[in-house]
C-alpha positions, 0 to 999 in steps of 0.5 A: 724754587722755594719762593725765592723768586717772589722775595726777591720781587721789588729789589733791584740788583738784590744782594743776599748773605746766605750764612750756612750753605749746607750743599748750596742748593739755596744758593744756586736757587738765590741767582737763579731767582735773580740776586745780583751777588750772594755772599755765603758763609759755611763753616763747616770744612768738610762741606768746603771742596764741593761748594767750591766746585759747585759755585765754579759752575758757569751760571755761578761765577762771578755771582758768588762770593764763598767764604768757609768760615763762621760768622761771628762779630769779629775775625779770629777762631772758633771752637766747634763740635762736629757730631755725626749724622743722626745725633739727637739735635742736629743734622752734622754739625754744631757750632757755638757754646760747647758746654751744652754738648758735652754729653755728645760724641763728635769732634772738636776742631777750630775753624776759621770766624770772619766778621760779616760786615768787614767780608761784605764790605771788602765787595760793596 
């Protein structure tokens, strides 16, 4: 449970902003261990359709609040290098100044940004 249960010890109705699901394990592991509601950002699309499905399971829903997008300070776009698996300095994916990885192969797409305080409050 990585500890999850024990840093949420103390909080009543803990709220968690979970920014990168990955495969959402952490997610599952953040209500399981109690939290009243997690928001969770990912920007990656290809990773969209299976955190979907997971967060539709029973023990989730209504706990989980998914939004695909980065997380920036403002609404809008951003342009993000998808580099493949085994890439020198990242597991899938890389997000942010592209300059620093020019020199990698991958694949450049605009995804979605949302402001974190404008998401989350929408739902307090």
């Amino acid at each position: 449970e990585h500890g999850f249960t024990d840093m949420l010890l103390g909080y009543p109705d803990p709220v968690i902003v979970e920014v990168g699901a990955y495969d959402g394990r952490n997610t599952a592991q953040f209500v399981k261990a109690g939290a009243r509601r997690v928001y969770v950002f990912e920007a990656t699309p290809s990773k969209a359709p299976g955190l979907r499905k997971l967060y539709a399971q029973p023990e989730l829903l209504g706990k989980v609040n998914f939004s695909s997008c980065a997380v920036g300070d403002q609404h809008g776009k951003l342009v993000s290098l998808f580099t493949p698996m085994g890439t020198a300095g990242s597991s899938k994916d890389s997000l942010g100044n592209q300059n620093k990885w020019a020199p990698r192969k991958g694949v450049t797409v605009q995804v979605p940004m949302c402001s974190l305080d404008g998401v989350v409050q929408e739902h307090v």
